[in-house]
C-alpha positions in Angstrom: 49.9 141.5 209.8 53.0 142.8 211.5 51.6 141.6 215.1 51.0 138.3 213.3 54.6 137.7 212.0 56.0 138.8 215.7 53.7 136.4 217.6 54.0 134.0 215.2 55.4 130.4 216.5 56.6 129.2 213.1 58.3 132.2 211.5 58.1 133.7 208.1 61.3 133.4 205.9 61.8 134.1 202.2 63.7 130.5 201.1 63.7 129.3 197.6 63.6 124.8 197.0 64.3 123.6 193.4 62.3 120.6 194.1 59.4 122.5 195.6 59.3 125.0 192.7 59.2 122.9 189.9 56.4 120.6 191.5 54.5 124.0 191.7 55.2 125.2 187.9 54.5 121.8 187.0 51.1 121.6 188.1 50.2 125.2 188.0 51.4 126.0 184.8 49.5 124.1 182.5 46.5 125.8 184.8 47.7 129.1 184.0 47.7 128.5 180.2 44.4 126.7 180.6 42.8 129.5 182.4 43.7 131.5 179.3 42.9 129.2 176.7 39.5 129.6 178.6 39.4 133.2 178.7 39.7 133.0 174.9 37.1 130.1 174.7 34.6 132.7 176.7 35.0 135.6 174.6 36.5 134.9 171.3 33.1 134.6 169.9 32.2 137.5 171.4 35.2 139.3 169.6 34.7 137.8 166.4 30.7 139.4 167.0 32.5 142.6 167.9 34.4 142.9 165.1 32.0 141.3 161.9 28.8 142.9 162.6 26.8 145.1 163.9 27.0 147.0 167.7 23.1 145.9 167.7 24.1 142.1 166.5 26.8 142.3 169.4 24.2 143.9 172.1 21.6 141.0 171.0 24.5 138.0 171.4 25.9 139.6 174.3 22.4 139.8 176.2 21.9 135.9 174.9 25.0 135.2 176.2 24.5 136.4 179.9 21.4 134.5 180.0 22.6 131.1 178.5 26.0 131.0 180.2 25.1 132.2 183.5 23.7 129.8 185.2 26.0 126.9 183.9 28.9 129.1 185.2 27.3 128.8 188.6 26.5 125.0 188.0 29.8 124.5 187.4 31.5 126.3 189.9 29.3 124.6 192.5 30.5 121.2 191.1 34.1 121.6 191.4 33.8 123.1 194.6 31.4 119.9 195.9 33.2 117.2 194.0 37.4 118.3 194.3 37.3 118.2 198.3 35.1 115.2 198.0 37.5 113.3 196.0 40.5 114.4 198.0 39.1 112.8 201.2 38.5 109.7 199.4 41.1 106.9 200.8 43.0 106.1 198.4 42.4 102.1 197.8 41.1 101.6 194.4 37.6 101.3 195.6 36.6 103.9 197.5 38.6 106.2 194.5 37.0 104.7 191.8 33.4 105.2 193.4 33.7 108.7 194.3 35.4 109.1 190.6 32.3 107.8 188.4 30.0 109.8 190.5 31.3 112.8 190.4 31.2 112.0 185.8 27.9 110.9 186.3 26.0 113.5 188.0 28.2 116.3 185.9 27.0 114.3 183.3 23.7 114.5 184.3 23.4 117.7 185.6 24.8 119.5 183.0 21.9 117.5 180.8 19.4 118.6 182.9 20.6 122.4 182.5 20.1 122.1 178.8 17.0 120.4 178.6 15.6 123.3 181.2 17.5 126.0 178.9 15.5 124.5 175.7 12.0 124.7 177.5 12.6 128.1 178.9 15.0 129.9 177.3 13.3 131.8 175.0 10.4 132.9 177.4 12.4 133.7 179.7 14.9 136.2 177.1 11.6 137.4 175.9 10.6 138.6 179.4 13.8 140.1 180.5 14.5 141.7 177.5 11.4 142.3 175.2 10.2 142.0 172.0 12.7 144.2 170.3 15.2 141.6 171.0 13.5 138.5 170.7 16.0 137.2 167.7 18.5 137.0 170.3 15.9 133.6 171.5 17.3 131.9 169.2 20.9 131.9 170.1 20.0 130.8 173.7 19.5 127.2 173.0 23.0 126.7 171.1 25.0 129.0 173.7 23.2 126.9 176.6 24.0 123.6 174.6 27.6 125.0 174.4 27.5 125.5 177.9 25.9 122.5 179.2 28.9 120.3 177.5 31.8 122.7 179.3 29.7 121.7 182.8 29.5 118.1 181.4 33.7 118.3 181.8 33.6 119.7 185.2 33.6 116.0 186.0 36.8 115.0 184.2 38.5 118.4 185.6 38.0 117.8 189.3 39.4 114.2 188.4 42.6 115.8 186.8 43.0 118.0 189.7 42.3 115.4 192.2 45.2 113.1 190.4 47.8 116.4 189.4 47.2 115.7 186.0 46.6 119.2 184.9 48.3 119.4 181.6 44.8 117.2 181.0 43.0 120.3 181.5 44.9 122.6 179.7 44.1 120.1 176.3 40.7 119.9 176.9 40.4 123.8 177.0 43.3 123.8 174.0 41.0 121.6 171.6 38.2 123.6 172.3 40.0 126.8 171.2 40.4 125.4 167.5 36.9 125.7 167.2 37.6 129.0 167.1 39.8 129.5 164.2 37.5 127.4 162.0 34.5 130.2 163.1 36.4 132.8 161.8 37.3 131.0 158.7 33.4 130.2 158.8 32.7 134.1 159.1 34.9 135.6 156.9 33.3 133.2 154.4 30.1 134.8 154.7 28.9 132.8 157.5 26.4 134.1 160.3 26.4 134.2 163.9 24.9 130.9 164.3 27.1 129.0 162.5 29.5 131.2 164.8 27.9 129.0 167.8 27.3 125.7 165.8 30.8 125.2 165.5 31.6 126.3 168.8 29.3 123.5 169.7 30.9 121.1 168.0 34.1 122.5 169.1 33.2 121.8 172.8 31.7 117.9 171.9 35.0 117.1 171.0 36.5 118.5 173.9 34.3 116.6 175.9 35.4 113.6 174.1 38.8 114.3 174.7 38.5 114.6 178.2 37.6 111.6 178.6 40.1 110.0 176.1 42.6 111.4 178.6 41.2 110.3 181.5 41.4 106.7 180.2 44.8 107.0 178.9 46.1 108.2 182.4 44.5 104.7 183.8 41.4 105.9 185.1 39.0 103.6 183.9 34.9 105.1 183.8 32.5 102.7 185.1 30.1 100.9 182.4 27.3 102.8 184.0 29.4 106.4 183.3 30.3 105.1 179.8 26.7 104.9 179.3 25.4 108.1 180.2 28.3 109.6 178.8 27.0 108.3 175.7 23.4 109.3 176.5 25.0 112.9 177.3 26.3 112.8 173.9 23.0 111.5 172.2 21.0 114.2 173.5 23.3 117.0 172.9 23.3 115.7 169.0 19.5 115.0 169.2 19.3 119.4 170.3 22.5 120.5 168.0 21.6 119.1 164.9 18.1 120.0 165.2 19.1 123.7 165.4 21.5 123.6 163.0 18.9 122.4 160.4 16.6 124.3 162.2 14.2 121.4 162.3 13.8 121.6 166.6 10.3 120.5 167.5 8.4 118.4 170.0 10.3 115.1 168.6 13.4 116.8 169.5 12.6 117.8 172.8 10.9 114.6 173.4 14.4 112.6 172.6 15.8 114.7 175.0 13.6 114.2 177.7 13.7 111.0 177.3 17.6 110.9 177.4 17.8 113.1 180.4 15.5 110.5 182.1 17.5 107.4 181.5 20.3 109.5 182.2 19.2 110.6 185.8 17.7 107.0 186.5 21.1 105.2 185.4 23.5 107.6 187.6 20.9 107.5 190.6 20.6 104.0 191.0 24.1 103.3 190.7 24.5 105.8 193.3 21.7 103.9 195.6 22.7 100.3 194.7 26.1 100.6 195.8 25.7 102.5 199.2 22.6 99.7 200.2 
């Protein structure tokens, strides 16, 4: 490092710029408070576990968790690290911007879908296999924390948009709105509720922060396509079609089938867009 800073052409120097410093709290502070709100949005159902029932009630939600949450972690990780560089290359004339916009909110869209629908099917095998019968109540939190999940993937989309337009303060109200959720759990608990309803309100907690990153989007001026609109809307369908199902806990074939389904027109929608407009 020393060698570096000798040899170097352009030379270190501590200097401090109002204008430079500002732009940099600006845009990284609301990150910063996001990042916590997020930390909070991870584990505060955890905690609330932790603290209103049992160590083998925590063990069982915390081995559900890993195996629900994992993968979309990674899913979403990938897609910020794809779509962010993808959209800063993008010229910035309205056309080229726009198209590399509604793809990256379709195939989040879609791919977070697809994560669910995958979860639904194989979830509880798969929880059953790693982690045996003794634990096989934990099956059936996998579906609602992978639901949960597959909608914070779903705004992976609108997050690379914020950050590819500075509009991070965007971010930090998404992850803000789905912190009330969890308030309204502990309310929910304290009220003699279990640890589903824990997760079902999480769930509808992070549909409504879904929502509202996309309200911002639009309110900022950038406009989703018709064809994004629609799977949006299709996203939404399918993750009420799963939720709802659980919470009455009425999931069957028809369920899954409206998924499917959903997913489908989902993937064939975002695809062909994709395909119509680079022929």
């Amino acid at each position: 490092a020393l060698a570096s800073h000798l040899l170097a052409e352009r030379p270190f120097r501590c200097a401090w710029d109002n204008d430079v410093a500002l732009k940099a709290l600006s845009f990284g502070g609301p990150l910063i408070l996001s990042g916590m709100a997020l930390f909070v949005n991870m584990h505060g159902e955890r905690i609330l576990v932790a603290s209103q029932f049992t160590t083998r009630d925590l063990g069982i939600f915390s081995a559900a968790f890993t195996l629900a949450t994992t993968p979309g972690l990674l899913l979403t990780t990938i897609q910020q690290r794809y779509f962010l560089p993808h959209l800063v290359r993008a010229a910035d004339t309205a056309g080229e911007l726009a198209f590399r916009v509604n793809e990256a909110l379709r195939i989040t869209l879609s791919s977070g879908a697809g994560f669910v629908v995958a979860a639904f099917v194989l979830g509880a095998p798969v929880f059953s296999l790693v982690f045996g019968e003794r634990f096989a109540e934990g099956a059936d939190y996998v579906a609602l924390l992978a639901l949960i999940t597959a909608l914070s993937t779903m705004r992976s989309g609108p997050t690379v948009v914020a950050l590819r337009l500075g509009h991070t303060l965007d971010i930090m109200a998404g992850n803000v709105v789905r912190l009330l959720a969890l308030p309204i759990a502990i309310l929910a608990v304290f009220e003699g509720g279990s640890i589903k309803d824990i997760l079902i309100i999480g769930w509808l907690g992070e549909t409504v922060a879904l929502v509202t990153a996309y309200l911002l989007m639009r309110w900022r001026g950038t406009r989703p396509s018709a064809s994004t609109l629609l799977v949006l809307a299709m996203a939404l369908a399918l993750s009420m079609v799963l939720g709802s199902s659980l919470a009455f806990e009425e999931f069957g074939q028809g369920a899954l089938v409206a998924a499917v389904l959903l997913l489908g027109l989902m993937v064939v929608v975002s695809f062909s867009t994709l395909l119509l407009k680079r022929n």
